[in-house]
PyMOL Python script that loads the backbone (N, CA, C, O; Angstrom):
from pymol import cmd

cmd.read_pdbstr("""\
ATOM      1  N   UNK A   1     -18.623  -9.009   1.511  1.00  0.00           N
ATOM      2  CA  UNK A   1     -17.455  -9.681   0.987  1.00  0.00           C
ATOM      3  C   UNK A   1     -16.603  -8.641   0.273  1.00  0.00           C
ATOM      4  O   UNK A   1     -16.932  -7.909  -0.660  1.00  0.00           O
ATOM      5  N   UNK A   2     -15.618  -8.716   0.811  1.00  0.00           N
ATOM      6  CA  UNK A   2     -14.889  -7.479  -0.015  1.00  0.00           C
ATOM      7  C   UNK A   2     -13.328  -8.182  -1.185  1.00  0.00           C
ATOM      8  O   UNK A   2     -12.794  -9.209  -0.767  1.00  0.00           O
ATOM      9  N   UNK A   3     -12.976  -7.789  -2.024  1.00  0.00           N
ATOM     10  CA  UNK A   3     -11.954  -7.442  -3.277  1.00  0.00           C
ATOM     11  C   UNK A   3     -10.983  -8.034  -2.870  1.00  0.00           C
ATOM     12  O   UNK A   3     -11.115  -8.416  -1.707  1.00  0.00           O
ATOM     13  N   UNK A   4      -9.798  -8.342  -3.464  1.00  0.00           N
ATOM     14  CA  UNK A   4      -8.584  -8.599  -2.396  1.00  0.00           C
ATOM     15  C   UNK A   4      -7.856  -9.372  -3.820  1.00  0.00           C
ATOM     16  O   UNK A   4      -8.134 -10.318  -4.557  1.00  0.00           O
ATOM     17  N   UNK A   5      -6.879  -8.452  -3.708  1.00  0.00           N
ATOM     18  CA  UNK A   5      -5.501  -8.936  -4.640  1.00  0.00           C
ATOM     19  C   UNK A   5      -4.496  -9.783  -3.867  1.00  0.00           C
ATOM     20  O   UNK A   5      -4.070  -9.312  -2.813  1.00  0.00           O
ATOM     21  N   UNK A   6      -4.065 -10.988  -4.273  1.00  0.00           N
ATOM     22  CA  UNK A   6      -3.010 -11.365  -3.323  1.00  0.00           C
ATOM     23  C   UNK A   6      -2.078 -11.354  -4.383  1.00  0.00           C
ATOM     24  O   UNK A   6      -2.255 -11.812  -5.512  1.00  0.00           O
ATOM     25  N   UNK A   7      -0.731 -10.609  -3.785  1.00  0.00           N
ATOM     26  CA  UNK A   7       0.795 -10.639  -4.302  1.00  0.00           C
ATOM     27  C   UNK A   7       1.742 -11.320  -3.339  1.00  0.00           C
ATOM     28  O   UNK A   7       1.460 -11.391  -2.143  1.00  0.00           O
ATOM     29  N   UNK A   8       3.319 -12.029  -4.039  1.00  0.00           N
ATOM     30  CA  UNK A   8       3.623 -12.646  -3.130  1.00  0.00           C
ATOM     31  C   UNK A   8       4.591 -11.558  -2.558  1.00  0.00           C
ATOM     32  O   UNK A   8       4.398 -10.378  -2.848  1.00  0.00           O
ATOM     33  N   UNK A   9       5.690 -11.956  -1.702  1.00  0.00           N
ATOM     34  CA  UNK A   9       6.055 -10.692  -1.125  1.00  0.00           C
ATOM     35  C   UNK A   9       7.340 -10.938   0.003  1.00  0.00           C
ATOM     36  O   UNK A   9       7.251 -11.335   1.164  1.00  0.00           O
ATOM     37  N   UNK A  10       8.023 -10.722  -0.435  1.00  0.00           N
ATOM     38  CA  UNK A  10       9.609 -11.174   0.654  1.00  0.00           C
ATOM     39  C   UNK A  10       9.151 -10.173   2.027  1.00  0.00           C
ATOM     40  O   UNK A  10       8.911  -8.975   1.879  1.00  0.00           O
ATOM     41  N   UNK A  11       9.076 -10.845   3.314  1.00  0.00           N
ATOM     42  CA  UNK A  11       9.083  -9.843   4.146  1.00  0.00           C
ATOM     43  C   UNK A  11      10.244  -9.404   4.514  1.00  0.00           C
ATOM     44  O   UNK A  11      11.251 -10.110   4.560  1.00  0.00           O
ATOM     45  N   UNK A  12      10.192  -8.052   4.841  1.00  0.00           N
ATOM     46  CA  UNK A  12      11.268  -6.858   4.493  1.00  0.00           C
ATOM     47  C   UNK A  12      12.313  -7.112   5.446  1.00  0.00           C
ATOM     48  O   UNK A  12      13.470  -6.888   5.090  1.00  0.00           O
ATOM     49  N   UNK A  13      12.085  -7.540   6.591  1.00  0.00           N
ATOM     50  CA  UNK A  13      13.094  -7.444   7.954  1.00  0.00           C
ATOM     51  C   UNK A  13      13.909  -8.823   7.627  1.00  0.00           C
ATOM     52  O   UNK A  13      15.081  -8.503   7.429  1.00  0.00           O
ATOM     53  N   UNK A  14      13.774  -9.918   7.524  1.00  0.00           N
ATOM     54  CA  UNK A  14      14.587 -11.100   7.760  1.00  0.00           C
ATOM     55  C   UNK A  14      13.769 -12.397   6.833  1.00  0.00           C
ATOM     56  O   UNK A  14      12.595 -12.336   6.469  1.00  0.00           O
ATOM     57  N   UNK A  15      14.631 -13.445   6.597  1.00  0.00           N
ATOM     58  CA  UNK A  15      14.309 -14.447   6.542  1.00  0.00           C
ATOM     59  C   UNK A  15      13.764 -14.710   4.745  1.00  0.00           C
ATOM     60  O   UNK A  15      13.322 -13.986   3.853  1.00  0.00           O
ATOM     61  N   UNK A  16      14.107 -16.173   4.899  1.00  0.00           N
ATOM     62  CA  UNK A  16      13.856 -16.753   3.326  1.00  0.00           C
ATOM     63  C   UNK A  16      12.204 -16.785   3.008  1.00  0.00           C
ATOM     64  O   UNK A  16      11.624 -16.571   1.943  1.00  0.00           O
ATOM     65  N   UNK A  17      11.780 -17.059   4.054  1.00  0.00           N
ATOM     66  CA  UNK A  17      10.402 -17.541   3.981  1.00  0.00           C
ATOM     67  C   UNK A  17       9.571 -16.108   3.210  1.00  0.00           C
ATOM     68  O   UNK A  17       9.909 -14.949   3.452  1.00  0.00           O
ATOM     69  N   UNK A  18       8.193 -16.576   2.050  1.00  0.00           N
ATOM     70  CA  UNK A  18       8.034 -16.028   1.249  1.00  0.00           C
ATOM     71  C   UNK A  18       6.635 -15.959   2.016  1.00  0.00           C
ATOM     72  O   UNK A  18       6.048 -16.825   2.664  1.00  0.00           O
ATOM     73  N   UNK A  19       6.292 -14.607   1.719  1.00  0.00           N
ATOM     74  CA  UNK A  19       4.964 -14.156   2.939  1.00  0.00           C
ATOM     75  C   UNK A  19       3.721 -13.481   1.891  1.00  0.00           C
ATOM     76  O   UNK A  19       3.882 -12.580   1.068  1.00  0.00           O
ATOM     77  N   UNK A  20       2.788 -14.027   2.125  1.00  0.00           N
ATOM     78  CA  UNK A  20       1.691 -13.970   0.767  1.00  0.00           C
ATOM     79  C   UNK A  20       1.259 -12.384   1.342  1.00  0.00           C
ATOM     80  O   UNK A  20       2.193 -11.852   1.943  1.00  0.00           O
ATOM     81  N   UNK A  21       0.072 -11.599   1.260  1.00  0.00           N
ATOM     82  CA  UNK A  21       0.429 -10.130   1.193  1.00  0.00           C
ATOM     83  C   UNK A  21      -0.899  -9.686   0.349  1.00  0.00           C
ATOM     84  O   UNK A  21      -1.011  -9.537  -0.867  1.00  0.00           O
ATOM     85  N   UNK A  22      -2.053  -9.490   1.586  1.00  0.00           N
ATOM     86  CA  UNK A  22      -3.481  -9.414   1.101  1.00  0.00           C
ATOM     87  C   UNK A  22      -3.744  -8.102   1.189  1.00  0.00           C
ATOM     88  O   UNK A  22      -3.910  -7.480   2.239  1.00  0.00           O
ATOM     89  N   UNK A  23      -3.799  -7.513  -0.315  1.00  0.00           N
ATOM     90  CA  UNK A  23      -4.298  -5.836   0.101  1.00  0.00           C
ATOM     91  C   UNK A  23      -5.344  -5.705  -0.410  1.00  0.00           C
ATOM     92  O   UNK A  23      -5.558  -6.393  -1.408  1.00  0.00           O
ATOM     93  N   UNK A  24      -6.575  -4.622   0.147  1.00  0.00           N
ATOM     94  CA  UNK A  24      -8.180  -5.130  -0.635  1.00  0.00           C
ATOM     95  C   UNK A  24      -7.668  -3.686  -2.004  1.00  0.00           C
ATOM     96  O   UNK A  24      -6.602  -3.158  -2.321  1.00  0.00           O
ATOM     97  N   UNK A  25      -9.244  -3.530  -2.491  1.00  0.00           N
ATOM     98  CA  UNK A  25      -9.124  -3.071  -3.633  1.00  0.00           C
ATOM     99  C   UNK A  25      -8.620  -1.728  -3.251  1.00  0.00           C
ATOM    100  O   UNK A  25      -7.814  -1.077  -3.917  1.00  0.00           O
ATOM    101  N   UNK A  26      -9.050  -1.438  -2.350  1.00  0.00           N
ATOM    102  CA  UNK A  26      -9.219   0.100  -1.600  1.00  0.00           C
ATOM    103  C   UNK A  26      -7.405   0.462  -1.381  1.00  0.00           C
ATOM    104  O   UNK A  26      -6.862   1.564  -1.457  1.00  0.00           O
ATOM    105  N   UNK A  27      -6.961  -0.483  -1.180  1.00  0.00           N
ATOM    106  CA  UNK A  27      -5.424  -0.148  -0.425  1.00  0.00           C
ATOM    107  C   UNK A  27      -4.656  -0.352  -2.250  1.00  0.00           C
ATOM    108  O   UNK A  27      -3.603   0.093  -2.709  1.00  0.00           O
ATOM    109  N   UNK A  28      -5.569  -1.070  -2.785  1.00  0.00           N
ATOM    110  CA  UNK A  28      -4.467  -1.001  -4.048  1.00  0.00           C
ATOM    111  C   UNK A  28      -4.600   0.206  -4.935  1.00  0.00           C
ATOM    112  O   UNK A  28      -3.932   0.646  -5.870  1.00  0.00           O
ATOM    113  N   UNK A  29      -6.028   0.702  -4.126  1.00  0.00           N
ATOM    114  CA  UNK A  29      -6.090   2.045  -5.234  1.00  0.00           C
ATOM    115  C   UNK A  29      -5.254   3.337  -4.613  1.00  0.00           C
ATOM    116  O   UNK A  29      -4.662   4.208  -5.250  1.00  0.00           O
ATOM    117  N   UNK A  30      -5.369   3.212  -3.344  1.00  0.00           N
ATOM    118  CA  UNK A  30      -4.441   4.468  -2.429  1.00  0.00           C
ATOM    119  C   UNK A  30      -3.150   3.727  -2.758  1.00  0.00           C
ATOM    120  O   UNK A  30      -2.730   4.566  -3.555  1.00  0.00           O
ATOM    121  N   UNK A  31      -2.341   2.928  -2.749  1.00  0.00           N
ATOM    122  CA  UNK A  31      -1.313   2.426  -3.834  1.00  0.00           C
ATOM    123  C   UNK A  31      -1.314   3.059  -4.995  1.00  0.00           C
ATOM    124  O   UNK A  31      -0.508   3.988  -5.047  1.00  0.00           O
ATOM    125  N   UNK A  32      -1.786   2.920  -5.700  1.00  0.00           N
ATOM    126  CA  UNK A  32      -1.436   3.530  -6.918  1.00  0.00           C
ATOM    127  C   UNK A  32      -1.219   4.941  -7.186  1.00  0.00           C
ATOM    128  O   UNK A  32      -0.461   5.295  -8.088  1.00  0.00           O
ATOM    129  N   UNK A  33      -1.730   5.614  -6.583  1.00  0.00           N
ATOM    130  CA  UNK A  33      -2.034   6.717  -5.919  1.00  0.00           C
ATOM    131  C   UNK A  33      -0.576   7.077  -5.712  1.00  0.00           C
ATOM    132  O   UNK A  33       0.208   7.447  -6.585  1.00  0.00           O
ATOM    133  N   UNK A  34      -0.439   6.981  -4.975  1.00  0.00           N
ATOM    134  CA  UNK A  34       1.158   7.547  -4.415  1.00  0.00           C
ATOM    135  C   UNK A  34       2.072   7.560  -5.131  1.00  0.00           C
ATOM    136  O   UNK A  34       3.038   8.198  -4.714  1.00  0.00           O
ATOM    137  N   UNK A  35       2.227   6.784  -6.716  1.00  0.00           N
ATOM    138  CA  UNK A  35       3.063   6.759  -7.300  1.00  0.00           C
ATOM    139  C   UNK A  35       3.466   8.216  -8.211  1.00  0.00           C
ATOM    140  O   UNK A  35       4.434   8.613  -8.859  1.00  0.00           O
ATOM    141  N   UNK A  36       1.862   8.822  -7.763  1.00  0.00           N
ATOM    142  CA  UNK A  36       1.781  10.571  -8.700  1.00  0.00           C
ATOM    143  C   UNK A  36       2.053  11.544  -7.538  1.00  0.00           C
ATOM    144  O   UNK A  36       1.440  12.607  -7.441  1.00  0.00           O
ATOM    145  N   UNK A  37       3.195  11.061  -6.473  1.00  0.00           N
ATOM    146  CA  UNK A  37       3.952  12.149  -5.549  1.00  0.00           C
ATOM    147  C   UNK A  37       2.834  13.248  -5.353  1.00  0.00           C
ATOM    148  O   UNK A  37       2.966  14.432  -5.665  1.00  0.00           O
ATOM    149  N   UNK A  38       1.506  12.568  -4.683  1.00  0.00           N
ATOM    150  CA  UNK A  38       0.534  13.307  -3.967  1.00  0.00           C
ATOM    151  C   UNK A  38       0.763  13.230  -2.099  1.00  0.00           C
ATOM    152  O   UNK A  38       1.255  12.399  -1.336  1.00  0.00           O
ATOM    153  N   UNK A  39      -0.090  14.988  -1.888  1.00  0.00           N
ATOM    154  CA  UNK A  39      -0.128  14.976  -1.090  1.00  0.00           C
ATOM    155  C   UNK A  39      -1.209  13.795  -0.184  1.00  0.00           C
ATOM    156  O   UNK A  39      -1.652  12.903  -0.908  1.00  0.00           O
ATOM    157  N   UNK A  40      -1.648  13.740   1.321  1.00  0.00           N
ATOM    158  CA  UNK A  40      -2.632  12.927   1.754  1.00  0.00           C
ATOM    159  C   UNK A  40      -3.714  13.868   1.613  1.00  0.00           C
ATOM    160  O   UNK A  40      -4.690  13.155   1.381  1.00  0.00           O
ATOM    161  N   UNK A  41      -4.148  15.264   1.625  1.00  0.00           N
ATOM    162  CA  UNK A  41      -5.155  15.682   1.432  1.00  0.00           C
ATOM    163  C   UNK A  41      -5.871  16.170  -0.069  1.00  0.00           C
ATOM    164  O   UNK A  41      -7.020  16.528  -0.328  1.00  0.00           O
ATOM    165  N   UNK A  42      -4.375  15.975  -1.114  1.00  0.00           N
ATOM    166  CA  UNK A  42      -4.728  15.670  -2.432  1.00  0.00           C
ATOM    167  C   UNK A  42      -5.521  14.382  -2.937  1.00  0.00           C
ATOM    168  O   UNK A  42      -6.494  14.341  -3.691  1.00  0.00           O
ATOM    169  N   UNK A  43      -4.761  13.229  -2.244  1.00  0.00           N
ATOM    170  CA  UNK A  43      -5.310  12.011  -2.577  1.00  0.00           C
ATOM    171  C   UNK A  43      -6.398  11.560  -2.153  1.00  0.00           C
ATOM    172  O   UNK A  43      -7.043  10.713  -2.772  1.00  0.00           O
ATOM    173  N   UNK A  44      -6.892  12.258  -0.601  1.00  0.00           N
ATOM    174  CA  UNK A  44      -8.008  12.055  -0.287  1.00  0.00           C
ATOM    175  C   UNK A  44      -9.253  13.152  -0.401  1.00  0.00           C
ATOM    176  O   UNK A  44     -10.219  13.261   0.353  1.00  0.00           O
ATOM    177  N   UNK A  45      -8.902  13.979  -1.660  1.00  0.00           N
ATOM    178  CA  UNK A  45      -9.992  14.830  -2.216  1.00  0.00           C
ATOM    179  C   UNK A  45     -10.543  14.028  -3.307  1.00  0.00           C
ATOM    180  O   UNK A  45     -11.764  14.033  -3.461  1.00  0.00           O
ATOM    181  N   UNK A  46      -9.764  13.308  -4.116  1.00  0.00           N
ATOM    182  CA  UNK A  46      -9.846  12.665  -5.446  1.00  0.00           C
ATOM    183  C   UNK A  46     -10.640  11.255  -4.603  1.00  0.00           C
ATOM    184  O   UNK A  46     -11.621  10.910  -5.261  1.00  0.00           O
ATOM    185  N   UNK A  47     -10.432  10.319  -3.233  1.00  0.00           N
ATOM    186  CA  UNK A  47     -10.834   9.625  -2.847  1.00  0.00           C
ATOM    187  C   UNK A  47     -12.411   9.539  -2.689  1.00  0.00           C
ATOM    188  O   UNK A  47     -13.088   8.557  -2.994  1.00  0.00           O
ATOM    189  N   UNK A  48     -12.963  10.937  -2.071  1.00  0.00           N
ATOM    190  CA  UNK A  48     -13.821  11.625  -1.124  1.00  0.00           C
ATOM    191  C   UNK A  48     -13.660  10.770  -0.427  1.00  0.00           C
ATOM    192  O   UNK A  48     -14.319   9.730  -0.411  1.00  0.00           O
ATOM    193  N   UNK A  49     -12.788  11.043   0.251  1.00  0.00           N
ATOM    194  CA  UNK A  49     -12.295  10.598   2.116  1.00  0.00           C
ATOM    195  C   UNK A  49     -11.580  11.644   2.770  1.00  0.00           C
ATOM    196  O   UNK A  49     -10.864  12.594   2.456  1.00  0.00           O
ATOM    197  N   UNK A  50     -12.075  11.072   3.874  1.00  0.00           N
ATOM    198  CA  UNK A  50     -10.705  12.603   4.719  1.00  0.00           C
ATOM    199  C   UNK A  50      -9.366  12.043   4.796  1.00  0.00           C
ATOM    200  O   UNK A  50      -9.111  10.839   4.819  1.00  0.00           O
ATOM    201  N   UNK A  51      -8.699  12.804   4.827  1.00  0.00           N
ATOM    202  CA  UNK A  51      -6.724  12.744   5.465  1.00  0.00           C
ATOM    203  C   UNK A  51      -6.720  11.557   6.104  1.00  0.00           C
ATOM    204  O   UNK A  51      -6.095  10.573   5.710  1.00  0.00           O
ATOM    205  N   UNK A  52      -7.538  11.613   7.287  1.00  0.00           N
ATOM    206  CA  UNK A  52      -7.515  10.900   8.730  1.00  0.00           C
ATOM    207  C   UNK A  52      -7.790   9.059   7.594  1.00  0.00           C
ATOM    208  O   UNK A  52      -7.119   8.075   7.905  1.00  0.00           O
ATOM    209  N   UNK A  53      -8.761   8.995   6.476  1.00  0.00           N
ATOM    210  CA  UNK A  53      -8.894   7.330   6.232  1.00  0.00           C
ATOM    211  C   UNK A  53      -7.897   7.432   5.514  1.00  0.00           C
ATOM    212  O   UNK A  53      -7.039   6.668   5.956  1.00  0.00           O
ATOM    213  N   UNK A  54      -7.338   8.281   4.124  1.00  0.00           N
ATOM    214  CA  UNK A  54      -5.727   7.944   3.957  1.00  0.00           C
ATOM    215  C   UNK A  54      -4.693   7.642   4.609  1.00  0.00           C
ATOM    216  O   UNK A  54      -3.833   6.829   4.269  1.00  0.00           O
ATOM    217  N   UNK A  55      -4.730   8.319   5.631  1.00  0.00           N
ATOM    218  CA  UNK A  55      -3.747   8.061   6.571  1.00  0.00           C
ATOM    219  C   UNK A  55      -3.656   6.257   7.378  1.00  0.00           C
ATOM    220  O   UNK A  55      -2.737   5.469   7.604  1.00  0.00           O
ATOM    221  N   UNK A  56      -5.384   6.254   7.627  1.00  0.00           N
ATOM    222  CA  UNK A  56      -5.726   4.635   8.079  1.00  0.00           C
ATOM    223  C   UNK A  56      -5.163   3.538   6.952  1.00  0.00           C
ATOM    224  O   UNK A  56      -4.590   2.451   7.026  1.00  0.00           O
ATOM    225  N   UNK A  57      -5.484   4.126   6.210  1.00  0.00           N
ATOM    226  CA  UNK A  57      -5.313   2.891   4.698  1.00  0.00           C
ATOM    227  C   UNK A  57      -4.264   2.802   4.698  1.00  0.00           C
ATOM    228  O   UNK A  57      -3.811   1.712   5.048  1.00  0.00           O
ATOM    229  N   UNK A  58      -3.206   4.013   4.266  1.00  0.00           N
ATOM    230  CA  UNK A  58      -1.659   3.376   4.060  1.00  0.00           C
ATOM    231  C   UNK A  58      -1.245   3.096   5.302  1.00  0.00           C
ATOM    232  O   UNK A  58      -0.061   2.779   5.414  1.00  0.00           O
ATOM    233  N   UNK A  59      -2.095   3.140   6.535  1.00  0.00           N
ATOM    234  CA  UNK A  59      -0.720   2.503   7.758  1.00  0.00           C
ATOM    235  C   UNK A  59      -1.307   0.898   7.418  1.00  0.00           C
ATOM    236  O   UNK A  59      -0.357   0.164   7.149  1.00  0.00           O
ATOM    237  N   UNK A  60      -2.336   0.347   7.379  1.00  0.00           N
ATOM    238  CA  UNK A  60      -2.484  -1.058   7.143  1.00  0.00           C
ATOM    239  C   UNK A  60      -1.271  -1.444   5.913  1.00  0.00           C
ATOM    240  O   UNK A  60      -0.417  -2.309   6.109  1.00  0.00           O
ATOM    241  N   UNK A  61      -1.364  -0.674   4.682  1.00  0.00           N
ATOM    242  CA  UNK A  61      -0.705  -1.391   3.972  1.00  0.00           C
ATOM    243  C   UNK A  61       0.842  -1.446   4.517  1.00  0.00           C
ATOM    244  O   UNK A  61       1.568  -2.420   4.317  1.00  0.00           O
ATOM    245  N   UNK A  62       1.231  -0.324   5.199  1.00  0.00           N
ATOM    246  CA  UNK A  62       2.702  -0.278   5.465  1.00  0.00           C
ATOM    247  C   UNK A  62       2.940  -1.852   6.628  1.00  0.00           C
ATOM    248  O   UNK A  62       3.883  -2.642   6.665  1.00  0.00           O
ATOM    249  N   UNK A  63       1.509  -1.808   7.541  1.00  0.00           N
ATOM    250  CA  UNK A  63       1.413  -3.008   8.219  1.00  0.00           C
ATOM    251  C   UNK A  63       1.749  -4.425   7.669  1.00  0.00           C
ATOM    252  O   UNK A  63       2.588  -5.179   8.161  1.00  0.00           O
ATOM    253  N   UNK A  64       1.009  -4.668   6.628  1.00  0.00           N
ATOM    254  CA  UNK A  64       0.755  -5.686   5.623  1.00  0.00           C
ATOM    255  C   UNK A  64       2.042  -6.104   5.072  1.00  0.00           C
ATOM    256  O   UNK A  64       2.499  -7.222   5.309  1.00  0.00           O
ATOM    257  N   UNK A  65       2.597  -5.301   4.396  1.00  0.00           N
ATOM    258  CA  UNK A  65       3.878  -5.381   3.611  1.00  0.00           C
ATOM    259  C   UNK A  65       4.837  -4.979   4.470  1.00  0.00           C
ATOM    260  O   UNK A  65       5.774  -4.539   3.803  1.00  0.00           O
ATOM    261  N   UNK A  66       5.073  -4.911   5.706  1.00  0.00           N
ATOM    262  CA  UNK A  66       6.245  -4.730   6.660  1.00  0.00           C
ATOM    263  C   UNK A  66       7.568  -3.566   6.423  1.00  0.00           C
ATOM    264  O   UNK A  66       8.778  -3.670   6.623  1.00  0.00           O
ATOM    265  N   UNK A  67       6.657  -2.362   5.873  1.00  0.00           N
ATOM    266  CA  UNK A  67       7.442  -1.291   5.669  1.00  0.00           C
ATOM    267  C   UNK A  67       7.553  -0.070   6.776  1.00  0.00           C
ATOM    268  O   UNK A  67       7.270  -0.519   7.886  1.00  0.00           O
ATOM    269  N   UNK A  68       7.784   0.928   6.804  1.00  0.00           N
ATOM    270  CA  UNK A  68       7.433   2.200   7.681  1.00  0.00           C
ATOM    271  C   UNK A  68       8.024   3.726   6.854  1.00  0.00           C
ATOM    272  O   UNK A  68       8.395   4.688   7.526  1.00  0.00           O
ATOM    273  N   UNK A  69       8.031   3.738   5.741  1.00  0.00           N
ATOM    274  CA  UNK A  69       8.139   4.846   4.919  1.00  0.00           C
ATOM    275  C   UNK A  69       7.681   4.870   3.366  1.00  0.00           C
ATOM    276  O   UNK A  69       7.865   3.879   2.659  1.00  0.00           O
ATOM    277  N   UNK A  70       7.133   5.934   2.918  1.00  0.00           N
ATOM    278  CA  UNK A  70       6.568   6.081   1.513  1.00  0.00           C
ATOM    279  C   UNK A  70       7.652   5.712   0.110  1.00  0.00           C
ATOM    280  O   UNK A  70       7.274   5.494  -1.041  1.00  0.00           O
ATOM    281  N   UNK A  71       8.838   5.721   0.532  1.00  0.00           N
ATOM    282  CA  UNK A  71       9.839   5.063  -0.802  1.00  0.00           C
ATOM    283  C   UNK A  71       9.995   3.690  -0.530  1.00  0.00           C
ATOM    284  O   UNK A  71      10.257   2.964  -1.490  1.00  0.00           O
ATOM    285  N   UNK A  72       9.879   3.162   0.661  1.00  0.00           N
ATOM    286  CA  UNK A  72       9.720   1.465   1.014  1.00  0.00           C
ATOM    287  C   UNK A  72       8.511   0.727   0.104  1.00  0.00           C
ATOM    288  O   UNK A  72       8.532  -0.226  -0.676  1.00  0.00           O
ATOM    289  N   UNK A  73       7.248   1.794   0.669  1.00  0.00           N
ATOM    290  CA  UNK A  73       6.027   0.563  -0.106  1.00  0.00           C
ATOM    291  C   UNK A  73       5.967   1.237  -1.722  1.00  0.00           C
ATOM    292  O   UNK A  73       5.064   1.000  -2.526  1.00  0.00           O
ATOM    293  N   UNK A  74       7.091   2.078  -1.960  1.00  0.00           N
ATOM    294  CA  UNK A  74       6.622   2.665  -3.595  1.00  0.00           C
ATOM    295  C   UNK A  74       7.642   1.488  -3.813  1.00  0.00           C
ATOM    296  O   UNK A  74       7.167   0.369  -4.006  1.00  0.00           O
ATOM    297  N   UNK A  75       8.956   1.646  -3.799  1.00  0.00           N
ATOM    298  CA  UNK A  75       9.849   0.509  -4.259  1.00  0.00           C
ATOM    299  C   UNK A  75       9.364  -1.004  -4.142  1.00  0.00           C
ATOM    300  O   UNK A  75       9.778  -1.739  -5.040  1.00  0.00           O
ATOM    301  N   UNK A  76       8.564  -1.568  -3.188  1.00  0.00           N
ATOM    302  CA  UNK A  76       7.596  -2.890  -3.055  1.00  0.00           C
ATOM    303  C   UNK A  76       7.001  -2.691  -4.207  1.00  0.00           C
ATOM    304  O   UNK A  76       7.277  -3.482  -5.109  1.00  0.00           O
ATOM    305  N   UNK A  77       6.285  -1.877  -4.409  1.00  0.00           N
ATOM    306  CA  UNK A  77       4.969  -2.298  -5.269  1.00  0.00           C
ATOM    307  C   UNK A  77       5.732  -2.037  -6.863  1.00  0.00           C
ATOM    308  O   UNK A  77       5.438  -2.623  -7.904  1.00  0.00           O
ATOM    309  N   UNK A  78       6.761  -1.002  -6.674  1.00  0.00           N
ATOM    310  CA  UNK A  78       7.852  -1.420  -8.116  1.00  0.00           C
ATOM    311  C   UNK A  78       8.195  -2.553  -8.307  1.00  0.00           C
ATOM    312  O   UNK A  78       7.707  -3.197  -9.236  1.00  0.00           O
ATOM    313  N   UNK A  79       8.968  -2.986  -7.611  1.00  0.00           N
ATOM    314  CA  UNK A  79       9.268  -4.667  -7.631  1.00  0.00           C
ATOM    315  C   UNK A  79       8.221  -5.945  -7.780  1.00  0.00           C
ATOM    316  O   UNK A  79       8.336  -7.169  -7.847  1.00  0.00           O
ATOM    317  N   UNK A  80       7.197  -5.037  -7.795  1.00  0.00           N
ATOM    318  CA  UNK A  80       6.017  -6.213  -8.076  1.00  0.00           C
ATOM    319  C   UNK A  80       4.903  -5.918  -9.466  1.00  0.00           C
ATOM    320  O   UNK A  80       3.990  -6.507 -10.044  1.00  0.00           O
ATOM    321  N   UNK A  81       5.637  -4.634  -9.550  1.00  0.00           N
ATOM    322  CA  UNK A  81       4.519  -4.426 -10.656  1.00  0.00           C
ATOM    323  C   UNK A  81       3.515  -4.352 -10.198  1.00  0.00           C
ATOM    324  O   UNK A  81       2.824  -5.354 -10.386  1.00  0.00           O
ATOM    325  N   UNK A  82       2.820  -3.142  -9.328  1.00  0.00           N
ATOM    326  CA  UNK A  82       1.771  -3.085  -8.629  1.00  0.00           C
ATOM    327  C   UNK A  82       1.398  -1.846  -9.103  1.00  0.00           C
ATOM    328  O   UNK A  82       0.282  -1.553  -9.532  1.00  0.00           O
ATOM    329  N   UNK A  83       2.770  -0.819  -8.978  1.00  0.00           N
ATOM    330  CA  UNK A  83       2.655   0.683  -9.225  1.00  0.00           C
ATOM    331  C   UNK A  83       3.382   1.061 -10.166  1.00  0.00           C
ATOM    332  O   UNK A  83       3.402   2.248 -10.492  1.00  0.00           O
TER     333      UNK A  83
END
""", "prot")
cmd.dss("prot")
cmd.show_as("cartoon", "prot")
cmd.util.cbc("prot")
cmd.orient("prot")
């Protein structure tokens, strides 16, 4: 059974409808993470993970939250008080 924060969450492309937005503990900690303008092989020394699962983790979250760049999901998780 794994962790899981739910935030609510305007999806980014279109529409009123309000889209709930399940990230586990793991994606909220590589979240937070990014807010100290690290590299992926910085963040995943401090992780002990390789590049290659940083890299896995933030594409789910960019998935999740309907972004495709690192000032998209930093400004999300500003707006939510995440990061």
């Amino acid at each position: 059974m794994s962790i899981t924060q739910r935030t609510s969450a305007q999806p980014s492309t279109t529409g009123d409808a309000t889209q709930e937005v399940v990230l586990s503990r793991r994606e909220l900690v590589v979240l937070s993470h990014l807010t100290e303008d690290m590299t992926l092989e910085q963040l995943a020394a401090i992780l002990f993970v390789s590049r290659n699962t940083v890299k896995s983790q933030l594409r789910s979250i960019y998935r999740k939250v309907g972004v495709s760049t690192r000032d998209d999901i930093l400004r999300w998780a500003r707006d939510r008080g995440i990061s």
